[in-house]
PDB file of N, CA, C, O and CB in Angstrom:
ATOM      1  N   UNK A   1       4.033   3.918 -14.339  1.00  0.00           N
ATOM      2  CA  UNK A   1       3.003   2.992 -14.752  1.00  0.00           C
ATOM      3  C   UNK A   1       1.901   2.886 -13.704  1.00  0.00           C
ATOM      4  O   UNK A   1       0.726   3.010 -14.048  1.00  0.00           O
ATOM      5  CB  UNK A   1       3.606   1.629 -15.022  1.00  0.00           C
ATOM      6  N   UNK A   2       2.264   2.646 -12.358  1.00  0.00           N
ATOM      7  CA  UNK A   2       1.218   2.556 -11.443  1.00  0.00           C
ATOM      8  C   UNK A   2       0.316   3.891 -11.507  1.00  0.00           C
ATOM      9  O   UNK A   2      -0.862   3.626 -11.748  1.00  0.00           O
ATOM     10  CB  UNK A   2       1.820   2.304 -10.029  1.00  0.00           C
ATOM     11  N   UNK A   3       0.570   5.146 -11.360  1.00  0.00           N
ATOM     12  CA  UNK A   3      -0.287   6.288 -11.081  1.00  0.00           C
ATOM     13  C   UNK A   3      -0.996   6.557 -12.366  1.00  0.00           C
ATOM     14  O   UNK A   3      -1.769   7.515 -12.382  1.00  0.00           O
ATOM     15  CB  UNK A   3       0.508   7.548 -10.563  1.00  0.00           C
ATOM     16  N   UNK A   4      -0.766   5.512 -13.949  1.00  0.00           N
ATOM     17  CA  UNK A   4      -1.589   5.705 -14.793  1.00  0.00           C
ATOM     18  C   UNK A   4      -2.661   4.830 -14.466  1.00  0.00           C
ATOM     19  O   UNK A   4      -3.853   5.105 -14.600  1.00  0.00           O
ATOM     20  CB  UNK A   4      -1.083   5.603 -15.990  1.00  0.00           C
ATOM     21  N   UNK A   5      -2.209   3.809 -14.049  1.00  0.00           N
ATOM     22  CA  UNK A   5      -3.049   2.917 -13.420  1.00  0.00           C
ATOM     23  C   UNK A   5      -4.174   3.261 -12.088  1.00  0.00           C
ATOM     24  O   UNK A   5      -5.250   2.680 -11.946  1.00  0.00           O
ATOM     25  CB  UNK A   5      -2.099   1.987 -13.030  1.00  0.00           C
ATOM     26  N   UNK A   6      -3.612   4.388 -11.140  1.00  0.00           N
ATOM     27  CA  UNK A   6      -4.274   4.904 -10.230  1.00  0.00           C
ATOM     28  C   UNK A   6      -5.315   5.408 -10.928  1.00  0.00           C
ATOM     29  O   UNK A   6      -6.483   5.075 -10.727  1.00  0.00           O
ATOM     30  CB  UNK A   6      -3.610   5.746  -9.456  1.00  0.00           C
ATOM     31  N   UNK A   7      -4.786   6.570 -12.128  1.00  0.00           N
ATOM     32  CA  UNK A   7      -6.062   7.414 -12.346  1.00  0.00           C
ATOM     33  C   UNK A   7      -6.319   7.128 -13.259  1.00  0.00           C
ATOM     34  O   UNK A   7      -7.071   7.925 -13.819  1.00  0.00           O
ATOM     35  CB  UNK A   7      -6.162   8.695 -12.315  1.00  0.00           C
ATOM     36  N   UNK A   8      -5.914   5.806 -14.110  1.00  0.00           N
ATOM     37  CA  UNK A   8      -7.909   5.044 -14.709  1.00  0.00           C
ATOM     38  C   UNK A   8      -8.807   4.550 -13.853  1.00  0.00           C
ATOM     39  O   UNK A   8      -9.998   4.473 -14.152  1.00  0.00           O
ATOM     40  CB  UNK A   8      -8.003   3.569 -15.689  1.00  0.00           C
ATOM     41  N   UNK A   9      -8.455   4.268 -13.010  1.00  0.00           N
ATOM     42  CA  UNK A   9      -8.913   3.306 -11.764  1.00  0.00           C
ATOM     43  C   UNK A   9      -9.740   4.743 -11.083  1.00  0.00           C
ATOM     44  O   UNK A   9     -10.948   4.574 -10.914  1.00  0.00           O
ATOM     45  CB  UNK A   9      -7.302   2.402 -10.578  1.00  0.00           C
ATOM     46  N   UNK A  10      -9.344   5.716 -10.805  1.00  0.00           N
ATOM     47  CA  UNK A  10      -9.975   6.714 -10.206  1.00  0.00           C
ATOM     48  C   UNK A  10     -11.325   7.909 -11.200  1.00  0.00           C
ATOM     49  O   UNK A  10     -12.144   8.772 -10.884  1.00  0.00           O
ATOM     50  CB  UNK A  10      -8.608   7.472  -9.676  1.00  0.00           C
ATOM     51  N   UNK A  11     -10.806   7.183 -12.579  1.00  0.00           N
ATOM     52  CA  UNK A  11     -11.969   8.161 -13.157  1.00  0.00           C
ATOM     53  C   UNK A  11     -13.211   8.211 -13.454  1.00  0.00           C
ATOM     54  O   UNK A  11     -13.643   7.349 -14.220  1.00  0.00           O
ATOM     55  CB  UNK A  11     -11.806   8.472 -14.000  1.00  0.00           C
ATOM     56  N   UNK A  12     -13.989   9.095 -12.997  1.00  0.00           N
ATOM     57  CA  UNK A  12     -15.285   8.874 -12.701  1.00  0.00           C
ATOM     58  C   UNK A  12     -16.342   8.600 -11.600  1.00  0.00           C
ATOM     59  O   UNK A  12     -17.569   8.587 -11.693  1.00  0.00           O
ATOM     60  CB  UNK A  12     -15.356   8.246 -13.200  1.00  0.00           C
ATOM     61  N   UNK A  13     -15.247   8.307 -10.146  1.00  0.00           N
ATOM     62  CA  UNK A  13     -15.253   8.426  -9.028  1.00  0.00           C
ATOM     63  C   UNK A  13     -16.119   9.933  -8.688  1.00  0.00           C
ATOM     64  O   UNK A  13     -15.932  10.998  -9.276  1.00  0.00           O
ATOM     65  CB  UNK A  13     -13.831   8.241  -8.631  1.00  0.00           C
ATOM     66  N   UNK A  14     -16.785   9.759  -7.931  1.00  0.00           N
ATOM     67  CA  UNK A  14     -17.409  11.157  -7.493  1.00  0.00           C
ATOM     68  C   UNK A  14     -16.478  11.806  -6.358  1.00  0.00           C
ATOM     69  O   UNK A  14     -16.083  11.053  -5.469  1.00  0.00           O
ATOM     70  CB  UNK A  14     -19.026  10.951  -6.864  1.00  0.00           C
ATOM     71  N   UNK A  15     -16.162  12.948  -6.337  1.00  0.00           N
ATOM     72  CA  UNK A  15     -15.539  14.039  -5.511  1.00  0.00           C
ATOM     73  C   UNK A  15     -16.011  13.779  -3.971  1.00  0.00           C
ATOM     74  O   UNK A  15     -17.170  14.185  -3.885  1.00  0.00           O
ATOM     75  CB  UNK A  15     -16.034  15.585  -6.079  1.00  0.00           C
ATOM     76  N   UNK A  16     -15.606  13.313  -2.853  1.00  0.00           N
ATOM     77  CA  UNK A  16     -15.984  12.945  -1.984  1.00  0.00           C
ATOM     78  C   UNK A  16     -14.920  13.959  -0.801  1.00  0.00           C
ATOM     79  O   UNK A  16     -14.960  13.790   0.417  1.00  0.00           O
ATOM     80  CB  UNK A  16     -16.007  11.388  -2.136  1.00  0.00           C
ATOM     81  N   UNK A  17     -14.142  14.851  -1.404  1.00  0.00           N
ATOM     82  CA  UNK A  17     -13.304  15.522  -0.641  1.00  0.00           C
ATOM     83  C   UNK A  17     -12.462  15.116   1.127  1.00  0.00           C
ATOM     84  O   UNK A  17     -11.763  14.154   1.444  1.00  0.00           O
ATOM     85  CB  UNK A  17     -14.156  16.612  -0.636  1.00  0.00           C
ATOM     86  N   UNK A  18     -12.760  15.885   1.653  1.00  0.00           N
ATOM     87  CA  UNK A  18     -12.435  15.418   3.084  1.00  0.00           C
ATOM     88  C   UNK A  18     -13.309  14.181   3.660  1.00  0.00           C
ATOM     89  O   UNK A  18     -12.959  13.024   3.891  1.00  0.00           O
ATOM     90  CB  UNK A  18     -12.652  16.660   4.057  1.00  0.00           C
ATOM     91  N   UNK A  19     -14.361  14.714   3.790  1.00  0.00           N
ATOM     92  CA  UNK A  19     -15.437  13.791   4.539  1.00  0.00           C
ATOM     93  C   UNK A  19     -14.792  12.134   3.686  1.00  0.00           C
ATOM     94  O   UNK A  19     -14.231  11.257   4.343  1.00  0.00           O
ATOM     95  CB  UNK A  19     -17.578  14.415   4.041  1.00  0.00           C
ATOM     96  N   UNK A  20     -15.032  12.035   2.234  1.00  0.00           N
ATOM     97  CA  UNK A  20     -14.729  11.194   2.044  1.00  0.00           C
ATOM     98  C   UNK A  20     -12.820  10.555   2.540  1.00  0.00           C
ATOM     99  O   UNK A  20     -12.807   9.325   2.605  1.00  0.00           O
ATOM    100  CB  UNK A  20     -15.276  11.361   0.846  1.00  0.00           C
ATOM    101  N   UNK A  21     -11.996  10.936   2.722  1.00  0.00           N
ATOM    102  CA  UNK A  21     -10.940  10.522   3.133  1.00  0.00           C
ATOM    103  C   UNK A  21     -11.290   9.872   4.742  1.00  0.00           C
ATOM    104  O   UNK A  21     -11.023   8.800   5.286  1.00  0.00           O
ATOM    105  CB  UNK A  21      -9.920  11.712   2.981  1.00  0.00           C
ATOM    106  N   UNK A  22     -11.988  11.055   5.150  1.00  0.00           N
ATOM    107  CA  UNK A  22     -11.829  11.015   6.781  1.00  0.00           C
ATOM    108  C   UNK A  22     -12.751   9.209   6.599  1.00  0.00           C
ATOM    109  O   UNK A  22     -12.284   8.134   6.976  1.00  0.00           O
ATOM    110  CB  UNK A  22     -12.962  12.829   7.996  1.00  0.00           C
ATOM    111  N   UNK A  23     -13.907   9.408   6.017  1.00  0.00           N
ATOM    112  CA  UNK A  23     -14.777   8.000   6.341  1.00  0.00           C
ATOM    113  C   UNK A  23     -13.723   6.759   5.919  1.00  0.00           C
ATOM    114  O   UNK A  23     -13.278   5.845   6.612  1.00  0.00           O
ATOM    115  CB  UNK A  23     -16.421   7.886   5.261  1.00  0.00           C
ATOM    116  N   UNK A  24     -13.556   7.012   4.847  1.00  0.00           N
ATOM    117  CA  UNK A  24     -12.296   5.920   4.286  1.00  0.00           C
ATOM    118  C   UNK A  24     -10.998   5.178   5.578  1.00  0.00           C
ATOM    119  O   UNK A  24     -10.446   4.111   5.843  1.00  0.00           O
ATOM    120  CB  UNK A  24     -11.218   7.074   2.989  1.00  0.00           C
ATOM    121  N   UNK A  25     -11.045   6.260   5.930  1.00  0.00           N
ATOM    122  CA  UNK A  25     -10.008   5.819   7.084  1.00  0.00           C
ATOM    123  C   UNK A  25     -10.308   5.367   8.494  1.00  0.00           C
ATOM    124  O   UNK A  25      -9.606   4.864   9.372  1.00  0.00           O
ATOM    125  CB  UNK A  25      -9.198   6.867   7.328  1.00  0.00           C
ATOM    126  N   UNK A  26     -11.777   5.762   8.413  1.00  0.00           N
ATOM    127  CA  UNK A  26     -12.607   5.092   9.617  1.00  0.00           C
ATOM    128  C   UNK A  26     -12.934   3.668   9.278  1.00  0.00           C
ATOM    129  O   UNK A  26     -12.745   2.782  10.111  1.00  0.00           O
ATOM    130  CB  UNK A  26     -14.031   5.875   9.923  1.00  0.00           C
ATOM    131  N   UNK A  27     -13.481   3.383   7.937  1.00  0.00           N
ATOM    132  CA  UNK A  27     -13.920   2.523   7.771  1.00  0.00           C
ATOM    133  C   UNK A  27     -12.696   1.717   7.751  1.00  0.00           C
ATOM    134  O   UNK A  27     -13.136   0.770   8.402  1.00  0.00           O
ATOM    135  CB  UNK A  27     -14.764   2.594   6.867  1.00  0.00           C
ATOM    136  N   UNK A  28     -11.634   1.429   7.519  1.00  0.00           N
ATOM    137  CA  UNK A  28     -10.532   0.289   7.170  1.00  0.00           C
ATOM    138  C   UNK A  28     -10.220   0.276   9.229  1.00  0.00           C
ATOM    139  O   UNK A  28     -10.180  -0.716   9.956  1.00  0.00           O
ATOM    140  CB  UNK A  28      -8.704   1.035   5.661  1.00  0.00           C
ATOM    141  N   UNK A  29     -10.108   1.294   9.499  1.00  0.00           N
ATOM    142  CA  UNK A  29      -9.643   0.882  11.152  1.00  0.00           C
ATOM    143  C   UNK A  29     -10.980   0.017  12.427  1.00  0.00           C
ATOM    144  O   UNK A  29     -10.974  -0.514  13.538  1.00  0.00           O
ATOM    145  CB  UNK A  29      -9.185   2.748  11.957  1.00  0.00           C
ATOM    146  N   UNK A  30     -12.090   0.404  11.174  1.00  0.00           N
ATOM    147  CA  UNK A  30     -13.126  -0.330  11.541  1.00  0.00           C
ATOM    148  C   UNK A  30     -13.048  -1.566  11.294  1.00  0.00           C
ATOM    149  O   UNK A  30     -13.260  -2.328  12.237  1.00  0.00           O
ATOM    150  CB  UNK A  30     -14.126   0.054  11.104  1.00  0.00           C
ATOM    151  N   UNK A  31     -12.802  -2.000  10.284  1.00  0.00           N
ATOM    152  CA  UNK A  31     -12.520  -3.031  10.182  1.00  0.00           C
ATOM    153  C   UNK A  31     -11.257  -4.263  10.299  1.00  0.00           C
ATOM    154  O   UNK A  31     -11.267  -5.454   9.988  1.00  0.00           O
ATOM    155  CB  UNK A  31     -12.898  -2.855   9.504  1.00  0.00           C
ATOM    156  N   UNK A  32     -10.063  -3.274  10.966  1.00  0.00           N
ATOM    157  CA  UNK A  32      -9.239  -4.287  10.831  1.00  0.00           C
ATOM    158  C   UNK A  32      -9.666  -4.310  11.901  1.00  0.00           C
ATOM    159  O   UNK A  32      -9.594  -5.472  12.299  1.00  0.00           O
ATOM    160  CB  UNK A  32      -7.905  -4.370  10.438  1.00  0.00           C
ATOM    161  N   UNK A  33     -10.184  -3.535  12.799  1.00  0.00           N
ATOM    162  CA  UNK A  33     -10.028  -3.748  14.766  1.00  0.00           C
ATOM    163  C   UNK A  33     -11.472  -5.225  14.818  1.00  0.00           C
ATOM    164  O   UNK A  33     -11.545  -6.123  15.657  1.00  0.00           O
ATOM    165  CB  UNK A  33     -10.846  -1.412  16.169  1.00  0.00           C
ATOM    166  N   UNK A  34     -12.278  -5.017  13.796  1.00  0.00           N
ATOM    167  CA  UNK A  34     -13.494  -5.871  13.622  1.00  0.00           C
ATOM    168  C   UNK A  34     -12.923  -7.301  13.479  1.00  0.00           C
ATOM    169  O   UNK A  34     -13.560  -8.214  14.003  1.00  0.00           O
ATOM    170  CB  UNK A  34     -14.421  -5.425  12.302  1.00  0.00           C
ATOM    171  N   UNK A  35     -11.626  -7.614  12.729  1.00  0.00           N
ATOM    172  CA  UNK A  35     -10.982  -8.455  12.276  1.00  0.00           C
ATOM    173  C   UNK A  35     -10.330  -9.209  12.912  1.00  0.00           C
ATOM    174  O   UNK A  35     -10.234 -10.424  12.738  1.00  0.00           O
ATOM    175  CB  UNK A  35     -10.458  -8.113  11.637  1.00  0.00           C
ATOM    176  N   UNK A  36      -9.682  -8.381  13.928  1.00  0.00           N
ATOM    177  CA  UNK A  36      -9.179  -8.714  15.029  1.00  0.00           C
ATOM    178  C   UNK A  36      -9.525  -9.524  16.198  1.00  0.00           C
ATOM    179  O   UNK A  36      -8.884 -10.428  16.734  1.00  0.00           O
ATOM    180  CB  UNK A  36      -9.000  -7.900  15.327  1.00  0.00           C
ATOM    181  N   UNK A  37     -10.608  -9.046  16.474  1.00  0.00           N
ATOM    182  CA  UNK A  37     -11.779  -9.269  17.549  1.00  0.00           C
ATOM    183  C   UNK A  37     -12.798 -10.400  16.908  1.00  0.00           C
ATOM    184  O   UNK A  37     -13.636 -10.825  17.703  1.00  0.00           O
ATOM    185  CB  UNK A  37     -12.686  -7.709  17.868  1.00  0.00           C
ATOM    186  N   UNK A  38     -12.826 -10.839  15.825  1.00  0.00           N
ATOM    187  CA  UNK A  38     -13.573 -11.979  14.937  1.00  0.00           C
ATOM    188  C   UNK A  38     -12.888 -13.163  15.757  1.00  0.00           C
ATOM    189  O   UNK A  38     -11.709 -13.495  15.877  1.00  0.00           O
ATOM    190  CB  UNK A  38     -13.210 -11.988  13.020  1.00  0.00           C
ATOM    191  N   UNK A  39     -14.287 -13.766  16.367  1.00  0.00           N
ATOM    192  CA  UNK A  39     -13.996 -15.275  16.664  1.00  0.00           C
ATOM    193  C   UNK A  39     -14.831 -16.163  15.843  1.00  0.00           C
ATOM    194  O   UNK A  39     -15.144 -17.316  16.138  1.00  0.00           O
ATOM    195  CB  UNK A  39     -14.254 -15.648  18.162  1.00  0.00           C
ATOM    196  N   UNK A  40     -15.060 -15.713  15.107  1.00  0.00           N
ATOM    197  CA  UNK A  40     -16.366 -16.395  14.742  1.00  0.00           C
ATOM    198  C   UNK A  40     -15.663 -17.792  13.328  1.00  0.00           C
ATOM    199  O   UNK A  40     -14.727 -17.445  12.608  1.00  0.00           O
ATOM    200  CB  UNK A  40     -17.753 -14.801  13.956  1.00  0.00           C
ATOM    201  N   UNK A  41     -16.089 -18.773  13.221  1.00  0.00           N
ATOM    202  CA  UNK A  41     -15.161 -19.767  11.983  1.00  0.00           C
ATOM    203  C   UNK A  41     -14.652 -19.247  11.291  1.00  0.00           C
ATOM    204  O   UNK A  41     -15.293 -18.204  11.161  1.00  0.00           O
ATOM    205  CB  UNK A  41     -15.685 -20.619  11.079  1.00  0.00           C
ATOM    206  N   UNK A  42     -13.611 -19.216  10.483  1.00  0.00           N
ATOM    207  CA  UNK A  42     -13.239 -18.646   9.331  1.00  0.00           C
ATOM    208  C   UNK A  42     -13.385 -16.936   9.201  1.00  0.00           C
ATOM    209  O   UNK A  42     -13.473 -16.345   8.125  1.00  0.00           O
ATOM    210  CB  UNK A  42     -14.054 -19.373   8.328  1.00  0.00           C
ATOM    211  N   UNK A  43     -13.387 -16.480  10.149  1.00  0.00           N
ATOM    212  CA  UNK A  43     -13.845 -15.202  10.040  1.00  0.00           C
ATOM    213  C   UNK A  43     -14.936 -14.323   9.371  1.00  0.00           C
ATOM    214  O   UNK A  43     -14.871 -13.122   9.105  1.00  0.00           O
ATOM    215  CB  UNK A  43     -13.073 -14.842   9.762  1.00  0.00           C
ATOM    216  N   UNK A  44     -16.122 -15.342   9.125  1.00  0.00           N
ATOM    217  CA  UNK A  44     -16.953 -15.693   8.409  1.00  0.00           C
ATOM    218  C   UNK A  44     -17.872 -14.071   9.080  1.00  0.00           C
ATOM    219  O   UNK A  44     -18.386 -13.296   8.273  1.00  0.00           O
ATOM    220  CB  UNK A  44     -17.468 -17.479   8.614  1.00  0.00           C
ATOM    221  N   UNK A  45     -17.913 -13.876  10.206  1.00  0.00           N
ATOM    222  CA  UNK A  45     -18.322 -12.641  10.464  1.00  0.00           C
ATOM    223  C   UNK A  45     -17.995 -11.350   9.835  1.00  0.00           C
ATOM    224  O   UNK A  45     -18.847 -10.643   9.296  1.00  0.00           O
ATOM    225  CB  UNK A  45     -18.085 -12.537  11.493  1.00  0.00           C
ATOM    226  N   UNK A  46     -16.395 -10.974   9.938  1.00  0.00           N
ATOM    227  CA  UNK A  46     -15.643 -10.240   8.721  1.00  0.00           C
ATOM    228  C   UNK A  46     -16.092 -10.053   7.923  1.00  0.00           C
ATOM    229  O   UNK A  46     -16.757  -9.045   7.682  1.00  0.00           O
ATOM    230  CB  UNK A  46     -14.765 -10.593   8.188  1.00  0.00           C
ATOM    231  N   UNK A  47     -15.836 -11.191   7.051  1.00  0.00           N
ATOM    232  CA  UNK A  47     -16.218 -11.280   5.789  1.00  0.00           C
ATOM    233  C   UNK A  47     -17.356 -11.364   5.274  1.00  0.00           C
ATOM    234  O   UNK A  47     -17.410 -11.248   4.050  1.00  0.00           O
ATOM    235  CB  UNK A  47     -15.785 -12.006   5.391  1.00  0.00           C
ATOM    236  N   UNK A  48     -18.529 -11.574   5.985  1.00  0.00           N
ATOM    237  CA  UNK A  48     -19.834 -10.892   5.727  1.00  0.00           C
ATOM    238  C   UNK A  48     -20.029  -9.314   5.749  1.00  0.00           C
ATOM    239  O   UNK A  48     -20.699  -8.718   4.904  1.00  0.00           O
ATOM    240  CB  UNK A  48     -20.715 -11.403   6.692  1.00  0.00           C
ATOM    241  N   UNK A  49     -19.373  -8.709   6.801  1.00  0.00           N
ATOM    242  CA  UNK A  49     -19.439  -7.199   6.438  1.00  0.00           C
ATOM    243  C   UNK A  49     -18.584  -6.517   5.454  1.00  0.00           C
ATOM    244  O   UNK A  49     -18.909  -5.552   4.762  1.00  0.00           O
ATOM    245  CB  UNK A  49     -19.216  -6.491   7.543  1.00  0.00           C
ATOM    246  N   UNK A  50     -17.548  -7.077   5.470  1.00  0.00           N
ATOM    247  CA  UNK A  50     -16.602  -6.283   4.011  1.00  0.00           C
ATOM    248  C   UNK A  50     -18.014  -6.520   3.192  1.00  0.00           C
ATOM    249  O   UNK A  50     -18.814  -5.639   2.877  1.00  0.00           O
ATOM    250  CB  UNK A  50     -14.721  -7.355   3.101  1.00  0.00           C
ATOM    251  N   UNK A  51     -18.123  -7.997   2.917  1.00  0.00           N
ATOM    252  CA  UNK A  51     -19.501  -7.698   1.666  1.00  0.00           C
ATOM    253  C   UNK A  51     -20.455  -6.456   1.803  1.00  0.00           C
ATOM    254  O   UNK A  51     -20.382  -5.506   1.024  1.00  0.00           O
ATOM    255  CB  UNK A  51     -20.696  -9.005   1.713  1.00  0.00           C
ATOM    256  N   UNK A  52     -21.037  -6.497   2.472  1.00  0.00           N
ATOM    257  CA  UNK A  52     -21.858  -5.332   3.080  1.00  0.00           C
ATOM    258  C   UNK A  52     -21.083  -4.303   2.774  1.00  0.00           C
ATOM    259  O   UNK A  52     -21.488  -3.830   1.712  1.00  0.00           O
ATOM    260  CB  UNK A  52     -22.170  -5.354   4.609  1.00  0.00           C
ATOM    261  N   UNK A  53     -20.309  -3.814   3.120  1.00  0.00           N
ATOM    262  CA  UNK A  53     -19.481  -2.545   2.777  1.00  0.00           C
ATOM    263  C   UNK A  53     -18.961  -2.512   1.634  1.00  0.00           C
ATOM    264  O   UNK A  53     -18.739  -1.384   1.196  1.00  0.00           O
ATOM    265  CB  UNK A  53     -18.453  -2.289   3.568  1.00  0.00           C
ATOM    266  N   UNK A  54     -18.586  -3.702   0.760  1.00  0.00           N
ATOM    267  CA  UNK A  54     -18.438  -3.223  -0.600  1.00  0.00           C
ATOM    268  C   UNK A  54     -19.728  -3.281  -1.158  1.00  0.00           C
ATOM    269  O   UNK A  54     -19.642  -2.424  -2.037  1.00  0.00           O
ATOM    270  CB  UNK A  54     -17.454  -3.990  -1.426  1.00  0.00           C
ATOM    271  N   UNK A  55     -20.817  -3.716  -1.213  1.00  0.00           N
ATOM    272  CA  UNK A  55     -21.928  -3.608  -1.324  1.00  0.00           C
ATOM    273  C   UNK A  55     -22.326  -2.030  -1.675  1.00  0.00           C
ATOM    274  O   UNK A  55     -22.637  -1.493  -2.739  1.00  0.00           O
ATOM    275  CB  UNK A  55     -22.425  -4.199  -0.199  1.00  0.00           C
ATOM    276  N   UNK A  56     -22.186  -1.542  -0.378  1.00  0.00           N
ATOM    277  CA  UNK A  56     -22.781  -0.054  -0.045  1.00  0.00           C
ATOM    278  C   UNK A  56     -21.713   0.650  -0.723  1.00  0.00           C
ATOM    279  O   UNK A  56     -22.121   1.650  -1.314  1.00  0.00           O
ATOM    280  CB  UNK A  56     -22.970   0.439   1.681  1.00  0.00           C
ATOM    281  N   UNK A  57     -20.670   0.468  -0.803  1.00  0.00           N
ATOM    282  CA  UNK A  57     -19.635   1.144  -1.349  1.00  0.00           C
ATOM    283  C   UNK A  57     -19.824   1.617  -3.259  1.00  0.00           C
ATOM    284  O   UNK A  57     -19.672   2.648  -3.914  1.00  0.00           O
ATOM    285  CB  UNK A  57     -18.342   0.059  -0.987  1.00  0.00           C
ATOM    286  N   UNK A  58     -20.289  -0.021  -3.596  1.00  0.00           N
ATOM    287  CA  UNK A  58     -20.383  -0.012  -5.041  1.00  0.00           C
ATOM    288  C   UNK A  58     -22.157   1.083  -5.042  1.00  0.00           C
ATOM    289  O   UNK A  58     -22.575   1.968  -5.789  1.00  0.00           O
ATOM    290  CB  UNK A  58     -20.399  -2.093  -5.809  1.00  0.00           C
ATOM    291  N   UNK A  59     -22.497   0.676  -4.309  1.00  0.00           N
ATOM    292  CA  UNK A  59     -23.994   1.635  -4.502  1.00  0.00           C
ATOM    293  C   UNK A  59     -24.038   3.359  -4.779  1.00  0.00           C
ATOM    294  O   UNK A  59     -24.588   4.036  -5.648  1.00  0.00           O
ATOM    295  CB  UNK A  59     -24.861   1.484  -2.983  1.00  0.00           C
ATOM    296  N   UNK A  60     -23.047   3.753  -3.416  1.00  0.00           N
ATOM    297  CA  UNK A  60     -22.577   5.220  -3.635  1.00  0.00           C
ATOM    298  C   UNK A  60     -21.849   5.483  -4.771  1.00  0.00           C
ATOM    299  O   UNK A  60     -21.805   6.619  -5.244  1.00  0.00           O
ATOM    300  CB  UNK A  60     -21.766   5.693  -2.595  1.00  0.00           C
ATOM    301  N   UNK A  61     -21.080   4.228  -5.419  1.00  0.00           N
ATOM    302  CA  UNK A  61     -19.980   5.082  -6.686  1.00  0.00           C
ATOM    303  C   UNK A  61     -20.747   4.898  -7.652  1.00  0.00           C
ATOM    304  O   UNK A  61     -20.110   4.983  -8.701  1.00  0.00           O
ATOM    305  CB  UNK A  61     -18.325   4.482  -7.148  1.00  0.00           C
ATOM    306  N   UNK A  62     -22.222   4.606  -7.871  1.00  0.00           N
ATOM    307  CA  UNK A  62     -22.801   4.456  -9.079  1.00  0.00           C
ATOM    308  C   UNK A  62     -23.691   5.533  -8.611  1.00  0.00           C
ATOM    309  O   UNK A  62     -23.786   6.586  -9.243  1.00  0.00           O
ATOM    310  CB  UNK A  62     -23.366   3.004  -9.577  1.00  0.00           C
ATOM    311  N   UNK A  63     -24.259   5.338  -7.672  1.00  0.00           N
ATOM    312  CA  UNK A  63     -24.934   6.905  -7.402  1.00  0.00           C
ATOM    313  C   UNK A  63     -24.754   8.111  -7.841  1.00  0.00           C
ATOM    314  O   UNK A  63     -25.540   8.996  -8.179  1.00  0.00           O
ATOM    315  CB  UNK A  63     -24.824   7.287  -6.371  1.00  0.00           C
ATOM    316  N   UNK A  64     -22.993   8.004  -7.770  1.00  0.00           N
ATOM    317  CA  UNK A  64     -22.656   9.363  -8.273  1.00  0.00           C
ATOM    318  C   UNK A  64     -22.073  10.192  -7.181  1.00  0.00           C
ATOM    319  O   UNK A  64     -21.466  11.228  -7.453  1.00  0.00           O
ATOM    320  CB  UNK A  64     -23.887  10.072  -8.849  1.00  0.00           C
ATOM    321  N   UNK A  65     -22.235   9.769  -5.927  1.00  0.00           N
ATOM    322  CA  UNK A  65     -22.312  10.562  -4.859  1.00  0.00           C
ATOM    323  C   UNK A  65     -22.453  10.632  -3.363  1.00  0.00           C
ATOM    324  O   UNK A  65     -22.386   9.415  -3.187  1.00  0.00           O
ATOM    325  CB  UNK A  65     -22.926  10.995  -5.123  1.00  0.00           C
ATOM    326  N   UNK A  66     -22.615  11.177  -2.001  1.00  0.00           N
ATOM    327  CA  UNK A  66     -23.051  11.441  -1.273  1.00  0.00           C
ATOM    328  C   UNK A  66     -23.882  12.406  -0.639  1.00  0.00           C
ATOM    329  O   UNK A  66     -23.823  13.118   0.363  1.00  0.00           O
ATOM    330  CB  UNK A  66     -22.538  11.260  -1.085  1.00  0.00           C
ATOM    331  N   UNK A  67     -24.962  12.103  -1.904  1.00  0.00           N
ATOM    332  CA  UNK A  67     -26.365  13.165  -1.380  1.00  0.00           C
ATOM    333  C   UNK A  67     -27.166  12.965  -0.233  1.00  0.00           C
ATOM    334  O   UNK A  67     -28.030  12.089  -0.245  1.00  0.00           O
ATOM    335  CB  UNK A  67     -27.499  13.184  -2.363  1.00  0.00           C
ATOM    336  N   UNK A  68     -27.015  13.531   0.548  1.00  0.00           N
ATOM    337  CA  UNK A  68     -28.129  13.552   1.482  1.00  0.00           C
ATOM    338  C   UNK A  68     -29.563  13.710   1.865  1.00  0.00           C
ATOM    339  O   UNK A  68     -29.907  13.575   3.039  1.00  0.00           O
ATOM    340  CB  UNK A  68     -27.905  14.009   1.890  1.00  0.00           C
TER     341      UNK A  68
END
């Protein structure tokens, strides 16, 4: 049930191959170490950039892509 669930969830996603894994995995260690290091109230710093990054995130998957 879950991996039908993976790949509705995945279809239509643009092909982002390596580069895309490798950034994916930068970006989450970016941010937990960001998370970590948050003194700021409520982590209110954090959680302004996840926005930002899902932001930019939702922008590229409607794009279609990572054209340069």
């Amino acid at each position: 049930m879950s991996l039908l669930i993976f790949a509705e969830a995945t279809e239509g996603n643009p092909a982002l191959g390596d580069f895309g894994a490798h950034a994916f995995g930068f970006l989450r260690m970016a941010m937990i170490t960001h998370w970590l290091r948050d003194r700021s109230r409520g982590k209110e710093q954090t959680m302004g950039l996840l926005d930002r990054c899902l932001k930019m995130a939702t922008h590229f998957r409607k794009k279609g892509g990572w054209e340069w």
